[in-house]
N, C-alpha and C positions, 0 to 999 in steps of 0.2 A: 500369683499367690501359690505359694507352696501346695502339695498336694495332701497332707496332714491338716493345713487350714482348712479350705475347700470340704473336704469329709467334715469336720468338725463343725462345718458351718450349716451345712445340707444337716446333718444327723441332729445338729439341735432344734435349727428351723421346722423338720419332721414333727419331733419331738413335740415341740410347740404345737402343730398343726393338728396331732391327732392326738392329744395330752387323755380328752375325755375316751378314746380307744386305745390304747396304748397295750393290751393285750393282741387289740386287733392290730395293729401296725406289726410289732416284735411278729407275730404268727405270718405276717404278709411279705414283712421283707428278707425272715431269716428262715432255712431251713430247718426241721425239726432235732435234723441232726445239731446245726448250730446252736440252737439254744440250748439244747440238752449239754452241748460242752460249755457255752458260758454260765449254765446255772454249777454245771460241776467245779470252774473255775472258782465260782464266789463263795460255793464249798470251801473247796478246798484251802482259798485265802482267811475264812472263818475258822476254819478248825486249825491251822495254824496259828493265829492269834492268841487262839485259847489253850495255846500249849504244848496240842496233840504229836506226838511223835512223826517222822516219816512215813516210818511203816505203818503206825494206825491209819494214817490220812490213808494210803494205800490201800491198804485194805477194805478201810470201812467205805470208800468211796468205787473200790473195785478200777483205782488205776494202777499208771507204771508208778514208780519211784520216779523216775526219770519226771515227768509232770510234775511232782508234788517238790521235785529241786530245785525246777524252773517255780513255782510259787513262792518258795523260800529265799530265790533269789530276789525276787521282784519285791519282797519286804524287804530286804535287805538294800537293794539300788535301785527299785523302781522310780517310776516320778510321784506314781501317788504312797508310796512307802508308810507314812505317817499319818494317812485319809483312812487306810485298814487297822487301825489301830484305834479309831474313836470309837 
């Protein structure tokens, strides 16, 4: 099994197993550093949505450009492209 399935299969089963702690899990498995960038990521894919410029995202979020182009691309060709948009 691919190594993409395998992850995807463990991180749901998790998912599942700790559903009623799921604060506690996220805090258990991920560094504080890491979740601080995936909450910034889902920023960052929300205020694109709603319009916001490059540079605002940039600034109002206190990143590079550089980030906020890789988000812009992943609306543009990602595989969930059309899921950030509902």
């Amino acid at each position: 099994m691919p190594y993409q399935a395998t992850l995807r299969k463990n991180i749901i089963a998790e998912l599942k197993r700790h559903k009623d702690d799921l604060d506690g899990f996220i805090e258990d498995i991920l560094t504080p550093q890491e979740i601080e960038t995936i909450d910034e990521r889902i920023k960052l894919m929300h205020a694109l949505v709603a319009g916001k410029t490059q540079r605002e995202i940039a600034e109002e979020l206190g990143i590079s450009i550089t980030t906020v182009s890789r988000g812009s691309r992943i609306l543009q060709y990602g595989r969930l492209q059309g899921s950030w948009r509902k």
